[in-house]
N, C-alpha and C positions, 0 to 999 in steps of 0.2 A: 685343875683350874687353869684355863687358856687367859692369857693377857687378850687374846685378838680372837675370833671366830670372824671367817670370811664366812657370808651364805653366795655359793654359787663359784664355779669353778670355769666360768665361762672366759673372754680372753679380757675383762676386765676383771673379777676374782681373783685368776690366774696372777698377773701382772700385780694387784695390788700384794698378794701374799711374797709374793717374790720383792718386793722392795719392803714390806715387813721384816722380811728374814735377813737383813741389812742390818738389823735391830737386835738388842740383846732380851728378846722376847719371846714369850712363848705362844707358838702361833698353829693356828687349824685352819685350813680351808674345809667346807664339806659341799654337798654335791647333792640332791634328791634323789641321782639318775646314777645310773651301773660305769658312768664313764666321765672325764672331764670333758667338757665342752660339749654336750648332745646337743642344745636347742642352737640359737641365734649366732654363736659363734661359726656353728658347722654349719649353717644355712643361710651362705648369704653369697657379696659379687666380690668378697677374696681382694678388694679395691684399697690401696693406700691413698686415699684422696691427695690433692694440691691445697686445696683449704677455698677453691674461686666458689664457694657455694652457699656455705654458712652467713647467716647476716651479721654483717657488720658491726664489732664488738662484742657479739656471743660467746659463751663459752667454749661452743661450736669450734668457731673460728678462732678464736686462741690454741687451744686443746688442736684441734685438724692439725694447723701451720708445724704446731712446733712437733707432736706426736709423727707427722711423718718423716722429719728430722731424725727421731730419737729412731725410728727402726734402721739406721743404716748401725746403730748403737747395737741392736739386739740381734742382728744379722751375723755381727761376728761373737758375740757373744755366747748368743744361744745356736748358733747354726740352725737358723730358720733358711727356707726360701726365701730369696729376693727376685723379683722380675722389673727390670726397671724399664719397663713400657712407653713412658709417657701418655699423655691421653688429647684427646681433641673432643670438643663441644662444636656440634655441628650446627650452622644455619642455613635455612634455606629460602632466600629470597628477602628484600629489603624489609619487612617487618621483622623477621626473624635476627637480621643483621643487626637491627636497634634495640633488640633484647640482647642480642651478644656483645656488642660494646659494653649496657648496664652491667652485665656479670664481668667483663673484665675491670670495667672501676670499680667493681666490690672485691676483684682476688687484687688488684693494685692495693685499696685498701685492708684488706688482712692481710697485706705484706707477701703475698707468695710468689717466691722467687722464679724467676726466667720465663711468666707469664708474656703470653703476644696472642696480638692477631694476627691471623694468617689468609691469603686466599684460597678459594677452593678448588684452586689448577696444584698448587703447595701439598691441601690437604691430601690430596689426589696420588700427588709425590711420594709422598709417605707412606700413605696405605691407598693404593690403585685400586682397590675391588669396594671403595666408596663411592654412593649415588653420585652422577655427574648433577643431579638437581642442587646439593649441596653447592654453595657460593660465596661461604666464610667458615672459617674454623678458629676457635679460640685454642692455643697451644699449653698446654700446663705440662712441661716435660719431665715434672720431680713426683709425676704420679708414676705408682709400684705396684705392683700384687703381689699377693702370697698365700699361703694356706692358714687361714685363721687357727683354725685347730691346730696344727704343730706347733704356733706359737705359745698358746695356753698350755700344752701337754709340755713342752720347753723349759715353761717360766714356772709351773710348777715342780716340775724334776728339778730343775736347780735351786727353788724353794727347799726341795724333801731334804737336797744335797746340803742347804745351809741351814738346818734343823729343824724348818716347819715340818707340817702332818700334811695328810688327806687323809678325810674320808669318803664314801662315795654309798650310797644307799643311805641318805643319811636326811630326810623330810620331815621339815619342820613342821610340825602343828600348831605349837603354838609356842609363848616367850611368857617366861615371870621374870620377874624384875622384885628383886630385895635391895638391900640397903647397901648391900657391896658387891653384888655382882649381879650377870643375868644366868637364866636357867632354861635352855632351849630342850622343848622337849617333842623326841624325833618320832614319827609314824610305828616305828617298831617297840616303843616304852620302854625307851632308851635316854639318857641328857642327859648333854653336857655344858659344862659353868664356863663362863667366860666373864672378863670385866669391861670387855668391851664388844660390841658388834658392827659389824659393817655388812649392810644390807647392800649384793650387789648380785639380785637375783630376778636379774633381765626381765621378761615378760610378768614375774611374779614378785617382781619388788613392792608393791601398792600391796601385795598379801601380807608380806612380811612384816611391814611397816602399820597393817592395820591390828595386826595381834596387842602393840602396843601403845597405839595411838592412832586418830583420823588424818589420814596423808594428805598432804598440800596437792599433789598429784591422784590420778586416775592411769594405768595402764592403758592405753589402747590398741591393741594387738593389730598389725599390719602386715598379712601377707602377701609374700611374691613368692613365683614360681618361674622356673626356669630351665630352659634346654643345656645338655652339653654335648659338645662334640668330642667327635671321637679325633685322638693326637692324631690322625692323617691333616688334620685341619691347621696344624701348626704351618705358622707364617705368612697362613691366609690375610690377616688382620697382624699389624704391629704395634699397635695404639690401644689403648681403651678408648672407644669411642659410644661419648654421650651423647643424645638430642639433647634440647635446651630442657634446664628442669620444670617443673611446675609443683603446686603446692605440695601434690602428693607424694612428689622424691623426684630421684634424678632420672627417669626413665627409664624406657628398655634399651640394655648396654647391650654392646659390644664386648665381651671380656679375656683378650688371651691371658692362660690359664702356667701356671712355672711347670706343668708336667706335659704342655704341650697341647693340652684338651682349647677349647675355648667353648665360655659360657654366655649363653642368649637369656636376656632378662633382665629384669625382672615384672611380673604384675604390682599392683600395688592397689590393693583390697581388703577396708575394715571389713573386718571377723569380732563376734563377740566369743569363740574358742580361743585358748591360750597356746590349743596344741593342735592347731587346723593345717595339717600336713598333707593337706590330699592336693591331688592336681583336678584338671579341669577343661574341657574342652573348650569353656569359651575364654582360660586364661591364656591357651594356647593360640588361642586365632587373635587373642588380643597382643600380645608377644609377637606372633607374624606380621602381621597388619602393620603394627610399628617400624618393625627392622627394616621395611620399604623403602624409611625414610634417611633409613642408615647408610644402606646396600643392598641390593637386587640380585647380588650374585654369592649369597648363601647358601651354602650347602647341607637341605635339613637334612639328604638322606645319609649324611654324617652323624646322627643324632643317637647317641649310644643309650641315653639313660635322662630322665627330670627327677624333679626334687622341687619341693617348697620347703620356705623357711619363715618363720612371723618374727617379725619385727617387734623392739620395745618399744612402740610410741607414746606416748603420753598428753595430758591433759596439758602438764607446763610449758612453755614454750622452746625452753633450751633443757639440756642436761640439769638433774636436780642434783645437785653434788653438796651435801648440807649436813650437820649434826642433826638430830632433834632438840627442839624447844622445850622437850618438857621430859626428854630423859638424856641424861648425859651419859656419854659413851655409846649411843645408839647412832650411827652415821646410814646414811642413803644416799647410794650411788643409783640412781634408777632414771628412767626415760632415757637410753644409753642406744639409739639409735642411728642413722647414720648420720655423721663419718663417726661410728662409736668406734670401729676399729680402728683407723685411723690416730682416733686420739686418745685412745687406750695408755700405749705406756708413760704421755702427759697428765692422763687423771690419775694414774698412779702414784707418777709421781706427786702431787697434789694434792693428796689423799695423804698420802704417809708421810709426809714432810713438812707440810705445811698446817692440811685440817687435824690433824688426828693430835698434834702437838705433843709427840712421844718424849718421855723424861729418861728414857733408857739409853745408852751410849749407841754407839755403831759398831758392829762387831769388826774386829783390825782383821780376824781370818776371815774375811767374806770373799765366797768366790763365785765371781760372774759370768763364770764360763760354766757351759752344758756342752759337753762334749757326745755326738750322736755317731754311730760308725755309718759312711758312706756307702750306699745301695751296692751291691757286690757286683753289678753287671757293669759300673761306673767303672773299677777299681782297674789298673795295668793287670794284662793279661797274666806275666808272670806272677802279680803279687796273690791273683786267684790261685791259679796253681800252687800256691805252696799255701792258703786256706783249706781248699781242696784238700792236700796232703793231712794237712793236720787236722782236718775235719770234714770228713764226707757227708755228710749235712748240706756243706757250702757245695757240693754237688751235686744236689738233689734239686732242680727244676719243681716247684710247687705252683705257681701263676707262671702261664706264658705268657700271658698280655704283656705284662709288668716284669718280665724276668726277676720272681722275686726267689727267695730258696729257703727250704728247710730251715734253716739255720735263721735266717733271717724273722722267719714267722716266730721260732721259739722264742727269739730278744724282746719281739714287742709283747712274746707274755707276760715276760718275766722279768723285766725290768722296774725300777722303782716308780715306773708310772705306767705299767701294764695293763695291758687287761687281755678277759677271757673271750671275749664273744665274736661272731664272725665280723661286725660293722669296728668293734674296737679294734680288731688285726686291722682290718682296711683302712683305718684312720692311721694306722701308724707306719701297716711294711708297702700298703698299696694293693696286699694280693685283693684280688675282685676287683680295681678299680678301671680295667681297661674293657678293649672291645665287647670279651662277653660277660664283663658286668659276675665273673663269678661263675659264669655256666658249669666250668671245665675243673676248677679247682676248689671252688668253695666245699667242696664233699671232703676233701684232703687236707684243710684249712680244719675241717669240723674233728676229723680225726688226728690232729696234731693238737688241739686244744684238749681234747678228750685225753690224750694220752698226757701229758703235761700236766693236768689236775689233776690226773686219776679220778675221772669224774666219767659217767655213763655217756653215749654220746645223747641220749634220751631227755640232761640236762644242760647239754649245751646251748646257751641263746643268742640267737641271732644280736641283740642288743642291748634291751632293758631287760631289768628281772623282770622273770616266768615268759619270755617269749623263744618257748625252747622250739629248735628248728626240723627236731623228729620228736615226735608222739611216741611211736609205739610200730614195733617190729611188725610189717605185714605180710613179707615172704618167710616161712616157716614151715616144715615139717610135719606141722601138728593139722591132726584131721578134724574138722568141726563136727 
């Protein structure tokens, strides 16, 4: 019996469990998917917003302001990336200039610090490969990026460190509810009891929530798709640079990238799929078409790899962050869109501190540190060589792109927040994530996971259960 079930292991799940285990409680995250953070966390603009965006009074803007604060908290904490970029909101031309005043009186009112306007000779300054038609820029310099996914993969390892669980393959079907606790019961006829739940199961929160009641909210699935560049591109752009937003988000960014890459995007297109991952030629020319408006001197044929990602949007206007009415202990964190990341480790905190109104102590040994070993090609030349010595692993080249190594691929197996598959390595050590995307070593990546399970490599998967990455042996000996 769990005091707490988190649904959803994305970088709000992650974060809330992690400030659970804070608690003298017994705590479970679980996960539908073969990995922490698959959908919305890992597919998105990586953006620690300023808070100039949310309207005024929103939870949004509460949650934004203070949430980007708290990551300079979790930066040393958990040894996340930090990029502190700052960003500029571009205008071009006097009507555009009287929409960028209006959003600097709305980031003056959400309080966001070291906000200005600036001119477009200034913006220019900053980052020189911006449109000369640009002629005002709003400055928010406490804007950051970072790799969403590390941060959940982080906040949950230092959860497992202070006693919570994970599970992961773990698809709820449905929820009974008795007289003292709940009873989740998972795709494979399997459940588990908890006396509490917290729904925070991004695009499929309104599912979660309708197993045991009609939600105030609707899901509406939003996605964007987006380019990346290959790190030759670093330095190109020093900013995040936004065009002005409009209803349907913040535009197509600009986004330097903490490994060097930078990201062009996003679209932004109601889908009625939850899991609408494809690209699209007319979201690419609509992606082009825009950045015109940014800069003129981008560089596609830097463009290593795309990706989409859907968005939680919803029916209600802000963040639903509420108990249920009519079962207690059932809480819903859902429509967790953007700045979700942003204001992730504030609904956290907000969540377990405030809503959840836990009766259990705090634990005196809690430790807030996640300690990660630094990428080996970072490290002093000497301190390799004696790696090296005492483990020739640390000399085995596995990713050139990424200088990643042997040794390096084995950690992110086997660690208490591991995984097996070619996309879970890449989330953790990097191998596959440069130039050739995988070409050259993802074959060497398959047979290092293969060896480490002691598993066929015929069952190794690219990412989710059953998407294994070889079939079946076709060069053979054997005469038909």
């Amino acid at each position: 019996m769990y005091d707490y079930v988190v649904i959803g292991s994305g970088i709000i799940g992650s974060l809330i469990t992690r400030e659970l285990s804070k608690y003298a409680v017994k705590v479970l995250v679980i996960d539908k998917e073969n990995d922490i953070a698959s959908h919305q966390t890992t597919a998105n603009s990586a953006i620690i917003h300023s808070g100039h965006d949310p309207k005024v009074g929103s939870l949004k803007a509460k949650f934004c302001v203070l949430g980007n604060k708290l990551y300079d908290d979790l930066e040393k904490e958990l040894n996340i990336p930090l990029l502190r970029t700052g960003a500029l909101v571009v205008a071009n031309g006097k009507k555009e200039e009287t929409a960028l005043d209006e959003l600097y009186q709305r980031a003056l009112k959400n309080e966001v610090p070291e906000v200005s306007i600036i001119s477009g000779e200034e913006a220019r300054t900053l980052d020189p490969l911006l449109s000369k038609d640009i002629t005002k820029a709003l400055s928010l310099p406490t804007t950051k990026v970072t790799y969403p996914w590390e941060v959940a993969i982080s906040a949950i390892g230092n959860a497992i460190k202070n006693g919570a669980s994970f599970k992961r393959n773990a698809h709820v079907i449905s929820i009974e509810k008795n007289s003292t606790h709940y009873v989740l019961h998972l795709k494979d006829g399997s459940t588990i009891a908890s006396k509490n739940i917290i729904n925070a199961a991004g695009v499929n929160s309104d599912v979660i929530a309708s197993y045991l009641e009609e939600p105030e909210f609707k899901i509406t699935p939003r996605k964007g798709e987006y380019y990346v560049l290959d790190r030759k591109a670093v330095g190109l752009f020093h900013q995040v640079i936004y065009p002005l937003p409009t209803d349907a988000g913040k535009g197509v960014l600009i986004v330097p990238q903490v490994h060097g890459n930078v990201l062009l995007g996003p679209t932004s297109t109601l889908v009625e799929d939850k899991e609408c991952y494809s690209n699209t030629k007319e979201g690419f020319s609509y992606i082009k078409q825009h950045l015109k408006r940014l800069s003129k001197e981008i560089p596609f044929d830097m463009i290593i790899r795309t990706f989409a990602g859907v968005r939680a949007t919803s029916t209600y206007e802000d963040f639903y962050i509420k108990e249920s009415k009519l079962h207690k202990g059932f809480y819903h964190v859902a429509g967790i869109d953007s700045p979700g990341l942003t204001a992730a480790p504030a609904i956290a905190n907000y969540v377990v501190h405030e809503l959840l109104n836990i009766q259990a102590p705090l634990k005196t040994a809690f430790d807030p540190i996640f300690q990660k070993p630094k990428p080996f090609h970072s490290l002093p030349f000497e301190t390799q060589q004696k790696l090296v010595r005492e483990n020739p692993k640390y000399g085995n080249l596995i990713c050139k792109c990424e200088k990643i190594t042997e040794q390096e691929i084995i950690d992110a197996i086997h660690g208490p927040t591991g995984n097996d598959t070619i996309k879970g390595i890449k989330k953790r050590a990097r191998a596959g994530a440069g130039l050739c995307q995988g070409g050259y070593c993802e074959g060497l990546v398959l047979k290092i996971i293969a060896r480490e399970t002691n598993k066929p490599l015929t069952e190794i998967n690219y990412y989710a259960s059953d998407t294994p990455i070889l079939v079946k042996e076709t060069k053979t000996n054997e005469k038909n």
